[in-house]
C-alpha positions as CSV (number, residue, x, y, z in Angstrom):
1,X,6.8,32.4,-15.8
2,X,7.4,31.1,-19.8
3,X,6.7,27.8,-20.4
4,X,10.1,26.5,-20.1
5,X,11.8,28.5,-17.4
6,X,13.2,26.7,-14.4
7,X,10.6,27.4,-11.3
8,X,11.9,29.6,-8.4
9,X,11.7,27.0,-5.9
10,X,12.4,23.7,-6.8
11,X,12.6,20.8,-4.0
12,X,14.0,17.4,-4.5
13,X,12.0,14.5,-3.9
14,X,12.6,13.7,-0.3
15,X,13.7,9.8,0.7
16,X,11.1,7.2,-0.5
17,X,8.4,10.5,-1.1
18,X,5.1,10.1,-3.0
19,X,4.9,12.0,-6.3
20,X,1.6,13.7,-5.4
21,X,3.1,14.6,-1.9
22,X,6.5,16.3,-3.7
23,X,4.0,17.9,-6.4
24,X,2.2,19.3,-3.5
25,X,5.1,20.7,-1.9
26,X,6.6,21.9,-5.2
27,X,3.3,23.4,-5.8
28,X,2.7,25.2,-2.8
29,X,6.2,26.7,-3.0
30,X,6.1,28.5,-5.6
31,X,1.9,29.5,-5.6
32,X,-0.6,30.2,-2.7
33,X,-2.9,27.2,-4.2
34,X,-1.9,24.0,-5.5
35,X,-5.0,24.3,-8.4
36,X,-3.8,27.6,-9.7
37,X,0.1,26.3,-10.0
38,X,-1.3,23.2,-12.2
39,X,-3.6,25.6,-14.0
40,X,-0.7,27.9,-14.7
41,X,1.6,24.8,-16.1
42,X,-0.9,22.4,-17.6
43,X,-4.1,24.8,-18.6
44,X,-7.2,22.6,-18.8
45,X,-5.4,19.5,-17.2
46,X,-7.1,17.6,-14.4
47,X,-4.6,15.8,-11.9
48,X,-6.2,15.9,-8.4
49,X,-9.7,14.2,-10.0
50,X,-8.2,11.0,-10.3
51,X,-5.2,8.8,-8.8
52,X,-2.2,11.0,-9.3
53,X,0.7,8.8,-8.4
54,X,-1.2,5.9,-10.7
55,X,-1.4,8.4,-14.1
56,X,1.5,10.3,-13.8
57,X,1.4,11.5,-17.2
58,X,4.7,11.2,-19.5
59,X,4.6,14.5,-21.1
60,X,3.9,15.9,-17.1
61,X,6.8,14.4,-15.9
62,X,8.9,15.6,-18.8
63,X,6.9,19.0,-18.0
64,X,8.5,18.6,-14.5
65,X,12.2,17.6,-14.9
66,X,12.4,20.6,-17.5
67,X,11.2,23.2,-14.6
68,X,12.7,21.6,-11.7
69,X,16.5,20.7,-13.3
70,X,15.6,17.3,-12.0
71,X,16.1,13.9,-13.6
72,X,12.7,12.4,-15.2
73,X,14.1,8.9,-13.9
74,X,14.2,10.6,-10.4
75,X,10.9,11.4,-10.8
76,X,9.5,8.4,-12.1
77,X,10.7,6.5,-8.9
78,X,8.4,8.6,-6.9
79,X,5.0,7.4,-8.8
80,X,3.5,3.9,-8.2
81,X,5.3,2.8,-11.5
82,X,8.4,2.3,-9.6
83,X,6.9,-0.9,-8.4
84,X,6.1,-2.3,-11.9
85,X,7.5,-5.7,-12.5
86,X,8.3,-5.9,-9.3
87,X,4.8,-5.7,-7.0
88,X,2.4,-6.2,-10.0
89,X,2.9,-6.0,-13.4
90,X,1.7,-3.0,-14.6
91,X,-0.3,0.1,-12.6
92,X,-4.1,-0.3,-14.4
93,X,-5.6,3.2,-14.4
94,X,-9.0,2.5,-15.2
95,X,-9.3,-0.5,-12.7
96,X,-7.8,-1.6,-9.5
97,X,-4.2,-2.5,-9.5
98,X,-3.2,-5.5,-7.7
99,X,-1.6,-4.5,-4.1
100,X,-2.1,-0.9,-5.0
101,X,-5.1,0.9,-2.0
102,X,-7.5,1.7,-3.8
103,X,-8.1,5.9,-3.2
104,X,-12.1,5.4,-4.3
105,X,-11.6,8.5,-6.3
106,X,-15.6,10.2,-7.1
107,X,-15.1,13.4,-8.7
108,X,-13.1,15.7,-5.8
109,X,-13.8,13.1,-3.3
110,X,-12.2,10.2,-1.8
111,X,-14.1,7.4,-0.4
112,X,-11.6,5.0,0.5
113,X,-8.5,5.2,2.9
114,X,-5.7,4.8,0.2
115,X,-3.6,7.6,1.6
116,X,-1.9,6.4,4.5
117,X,0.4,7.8,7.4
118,X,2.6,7.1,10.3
119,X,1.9,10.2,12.8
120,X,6.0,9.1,14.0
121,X,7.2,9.8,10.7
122,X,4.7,13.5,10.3
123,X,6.1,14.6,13.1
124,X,9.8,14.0,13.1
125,X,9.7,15.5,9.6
126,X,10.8,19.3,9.3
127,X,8.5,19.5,6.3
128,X,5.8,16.1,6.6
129,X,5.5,14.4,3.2
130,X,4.2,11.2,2.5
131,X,5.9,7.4,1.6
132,X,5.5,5.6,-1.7
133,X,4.8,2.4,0.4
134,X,2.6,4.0,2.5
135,X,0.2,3.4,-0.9
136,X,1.2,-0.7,-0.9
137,X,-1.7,-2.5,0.5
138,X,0.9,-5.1,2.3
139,X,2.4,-1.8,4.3
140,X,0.0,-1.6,7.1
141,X,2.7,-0.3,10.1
142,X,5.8,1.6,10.0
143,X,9.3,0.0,10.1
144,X,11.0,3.1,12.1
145,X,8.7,3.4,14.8
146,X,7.0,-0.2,15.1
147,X,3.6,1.3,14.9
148,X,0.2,0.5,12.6
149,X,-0.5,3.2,9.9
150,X,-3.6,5.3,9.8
151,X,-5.9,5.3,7.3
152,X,-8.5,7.6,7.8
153,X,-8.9,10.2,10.5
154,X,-9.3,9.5,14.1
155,X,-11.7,12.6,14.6
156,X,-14.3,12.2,11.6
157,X,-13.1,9.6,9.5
158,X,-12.5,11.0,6.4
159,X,-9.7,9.6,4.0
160,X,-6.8,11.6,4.2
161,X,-6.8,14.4,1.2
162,X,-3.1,16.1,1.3
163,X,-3.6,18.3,-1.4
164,X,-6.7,19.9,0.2
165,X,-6.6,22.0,2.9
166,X,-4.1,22.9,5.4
167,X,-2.0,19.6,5.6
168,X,-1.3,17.5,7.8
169,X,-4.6,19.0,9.1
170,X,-7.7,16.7,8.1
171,X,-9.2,19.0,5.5
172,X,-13.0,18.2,6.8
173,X,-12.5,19.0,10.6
174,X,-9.0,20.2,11.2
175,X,-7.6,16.8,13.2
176,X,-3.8,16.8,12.8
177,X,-2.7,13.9,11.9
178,X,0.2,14.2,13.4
179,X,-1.6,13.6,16.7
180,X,-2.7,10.4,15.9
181,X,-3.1,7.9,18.4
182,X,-0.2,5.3,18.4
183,X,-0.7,2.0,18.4
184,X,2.1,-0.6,18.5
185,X,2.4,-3.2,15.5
186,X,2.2,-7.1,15.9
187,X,5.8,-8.0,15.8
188,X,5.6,-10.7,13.3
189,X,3.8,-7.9,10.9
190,X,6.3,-5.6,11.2
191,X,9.2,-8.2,10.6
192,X,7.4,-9.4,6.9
193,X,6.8,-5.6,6.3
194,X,10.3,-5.0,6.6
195,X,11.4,-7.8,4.6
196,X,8.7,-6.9,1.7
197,X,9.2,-3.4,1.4
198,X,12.8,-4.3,1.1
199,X,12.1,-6.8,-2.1
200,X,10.0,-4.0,-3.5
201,X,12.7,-1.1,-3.8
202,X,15.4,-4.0,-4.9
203,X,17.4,-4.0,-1.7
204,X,16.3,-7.5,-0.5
205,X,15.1,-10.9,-1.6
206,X,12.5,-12.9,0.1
207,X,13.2,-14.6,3.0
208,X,14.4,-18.3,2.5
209,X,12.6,-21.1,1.5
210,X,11.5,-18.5,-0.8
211,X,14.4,-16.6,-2.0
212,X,14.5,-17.7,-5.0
213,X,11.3,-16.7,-6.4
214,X,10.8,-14.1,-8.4
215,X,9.8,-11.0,-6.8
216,X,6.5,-10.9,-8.7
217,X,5.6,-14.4,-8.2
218,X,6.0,-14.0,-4.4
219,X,4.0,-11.1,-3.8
220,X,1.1,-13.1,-5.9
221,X,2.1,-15.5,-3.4
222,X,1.7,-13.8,-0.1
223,X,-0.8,-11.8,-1.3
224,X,-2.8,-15.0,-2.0
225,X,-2.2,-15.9,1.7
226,X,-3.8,-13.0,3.2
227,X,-6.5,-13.6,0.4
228,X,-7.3,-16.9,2.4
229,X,-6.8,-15.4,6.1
230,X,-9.2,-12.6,5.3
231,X,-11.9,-12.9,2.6
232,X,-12.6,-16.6,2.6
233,X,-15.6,-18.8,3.3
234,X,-13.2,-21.0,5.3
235,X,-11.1,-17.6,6.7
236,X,-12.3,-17.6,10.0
237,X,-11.6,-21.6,11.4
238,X,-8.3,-20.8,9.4
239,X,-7.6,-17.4,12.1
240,X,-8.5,-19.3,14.8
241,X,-6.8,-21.9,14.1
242,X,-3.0,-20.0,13.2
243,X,-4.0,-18.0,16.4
244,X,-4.3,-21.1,18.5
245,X,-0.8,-22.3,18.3
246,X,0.9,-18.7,17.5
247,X,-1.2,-15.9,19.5
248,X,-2.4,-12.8,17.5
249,X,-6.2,-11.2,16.9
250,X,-8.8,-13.7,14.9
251,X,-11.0,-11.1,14.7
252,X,-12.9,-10.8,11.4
253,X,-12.4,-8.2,9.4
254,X,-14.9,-4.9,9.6
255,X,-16.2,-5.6,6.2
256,X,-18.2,-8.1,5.0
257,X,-15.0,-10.8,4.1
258,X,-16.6,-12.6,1.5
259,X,-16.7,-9.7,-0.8
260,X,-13.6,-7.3,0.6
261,X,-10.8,-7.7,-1.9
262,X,-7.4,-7.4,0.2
263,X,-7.0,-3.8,-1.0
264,X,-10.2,-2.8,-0.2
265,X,-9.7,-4.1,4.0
266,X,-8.7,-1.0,6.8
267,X,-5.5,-0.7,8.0
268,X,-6.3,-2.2,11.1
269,X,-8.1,-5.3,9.3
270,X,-5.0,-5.8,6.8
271,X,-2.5,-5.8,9.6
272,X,-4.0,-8.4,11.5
273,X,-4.7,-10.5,8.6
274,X,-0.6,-9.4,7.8
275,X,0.3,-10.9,11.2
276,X,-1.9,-14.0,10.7
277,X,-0.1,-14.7,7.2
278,X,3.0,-14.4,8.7
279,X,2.6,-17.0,10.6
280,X,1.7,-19.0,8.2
281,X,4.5,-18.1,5.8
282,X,7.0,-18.7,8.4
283,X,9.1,-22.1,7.2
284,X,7.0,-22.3,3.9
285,X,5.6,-24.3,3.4
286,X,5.0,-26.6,6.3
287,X,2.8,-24.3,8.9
288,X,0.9,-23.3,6.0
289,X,-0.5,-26.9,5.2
290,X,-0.5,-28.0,8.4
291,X,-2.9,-25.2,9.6
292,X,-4.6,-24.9,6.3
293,X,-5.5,-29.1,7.0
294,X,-6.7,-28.3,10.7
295,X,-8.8,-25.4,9.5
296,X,-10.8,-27.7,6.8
297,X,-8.6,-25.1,4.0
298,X,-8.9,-27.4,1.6
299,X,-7.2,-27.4,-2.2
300,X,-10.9,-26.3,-3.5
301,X,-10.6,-23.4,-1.1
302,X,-7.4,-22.6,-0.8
303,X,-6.9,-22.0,-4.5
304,X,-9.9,-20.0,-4.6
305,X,-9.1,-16.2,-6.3
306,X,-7.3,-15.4,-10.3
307,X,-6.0,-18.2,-11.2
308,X,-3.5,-16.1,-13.4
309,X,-2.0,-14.4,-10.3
310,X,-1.3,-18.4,-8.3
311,X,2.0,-19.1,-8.6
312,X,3.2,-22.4,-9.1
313,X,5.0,-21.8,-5.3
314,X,2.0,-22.1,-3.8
315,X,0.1,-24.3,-5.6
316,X,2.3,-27.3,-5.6
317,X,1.9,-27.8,-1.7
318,X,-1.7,-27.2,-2.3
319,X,-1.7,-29.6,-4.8
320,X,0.0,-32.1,-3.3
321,X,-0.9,-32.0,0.4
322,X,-4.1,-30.1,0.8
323,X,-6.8,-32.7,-1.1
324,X,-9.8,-33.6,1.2
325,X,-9.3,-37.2,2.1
């Protein structure tokens, strides 16, 4: 293999796939083991210690679209960069990006659930790969099959490692995820999911009264409302109360919620604080201040988080209807 001949097996990206998850396929095809096939390419390069689908590297890309015949622009649309200016700003390497989960990368380990998976989707698929949203913190359930997402597996709990091991087998213990339990998503969930995905890969706009925000501004929007419904001192009368009037599950999330960033929450625990928020986005923004008022969510709490990252949207009803009397 020179350095610049075209590989011998060279997939395309499959609909909406991860970059890690096509490298690992691309990878595997053409070597028994995904280390020596990077090894091979990119001597002394290290990809699998860190966030993959975050770095990306230019000059692997470019690497990449030589060996495969593919376009790098194809190629770029698979990492999380694809979402820049759109989701967040930028993707941050070094520190958390803002709606990106988190993989808690520690040398060859993972601590945190970043990777997730519909079992649906793992098993319908000829060849199981894995979704660029499935690495949005907002995605918590699958739009296809109207179930939650799994973060980390239901046998021993690991975070889910693709590129090691046998996958979709859990490379500690085996589990294949493709026999996930299935557990059906809260409607209201599912329905924002569907919308927000679609303003993240350009095919929608937000749902009226919001439409006309900029896509940036209103995912610094909602993401400031499941801020409120899940790591908040006043979070709790706030789920009780939106659950009161519009059904759903109060139930606090697993870790401690005055600490847990959004990104940082379960599956389970986002998509229950994604239902909750959904309520209260629904006919912005009246249910919002209305609940907010009834829950003691006052303007001192409700604006409570980066001030850089509040957008005007949401804190001009604050402003104007949520001051303590």
């Amino acid at each position: 293999m020179t350095a610049t001949s075209l590989l011998p097996w060279r997939p395309k990206p499959k609909t909406n796939e991860l970059f890690s998850s096509w490298l690992r396929r691309l990878a595997l095809g053409n070597s028994e083991k995904i280390q020596t096939f990077c090894h091979l390419l990119w001597p002394g390069r290290q990809l699998w210690n860190r966030d993959t689908d975050a770095i990306a590297p230019a000059e692997i890309l470019l690497s990449l679209a030589s060996r495969t015949g593919r376009n790098i622009s194809v190629l770029e649309k698979t990492t999380l960069r694809a979402f820049e200016g759109v989701v967040f700003e930028e993707v941050r390497v070094k520190v958390a990006t803002r709606s990106v989960l988190p993989l808690g990368v520690y040398h060859r380990t993972r601590r945190l659930g970043g990777q997730q998976w519909c079992p649906a989707c793992l098993e319908e698929d000829a060849q199981p790969y894995y979704r660029l949203d499935w690495r949005l913190a907002f995605s918590t359930s699958c739009s296809k099959h109207g179930v939650i997402l799994h973060d980390r597996c239901p046998s021993c709990g690991e975070p889910a490692v693709p590129h090691r091991g046998v996958d979709p087998q859990c490379h500690l213990c085996g589990f294949d995820r493709r026999m996930s339990p299935v557990a059906v998503a809260d409607s209201r969930a599912l329905q924002l999911e569907h919308a927000m995905r679609a303003v993240a890969y350009g095919t929608g706009t937000p749902p009226p009264p919001l439409r006309d925000l900029h896509p940036l501004a209103y995912f610094d929007l909602t993401r400031q409302v499941f801020s409120i419904v899940s790591s908040n001192p006043r979070s709790s009368r706030l789920r009780e109360t939106v659950c009161r009037y519009f059904g759903g599950d109060p139930s606090p999330p697993s870790r401690a919620i005055k600490s847990a960033a959004f990104e940082n929450l379960s599956t389970a625990d986002r998509h229950r604080t994604v239902a909750i928020g959904a309520r209260l986005l629904d006919g912005w923004p009246f249910n919002f201040v209305g609940l907010c008022a009834e829950a003691g969510m006052w303007k001192s709490w409700a604006m409570r988080g980066d001030q850089r990252h509040i957008p005007f949207a949401y804190a001009r009803p604050v402003e104007t209807f949520l001051q303590p009397r």
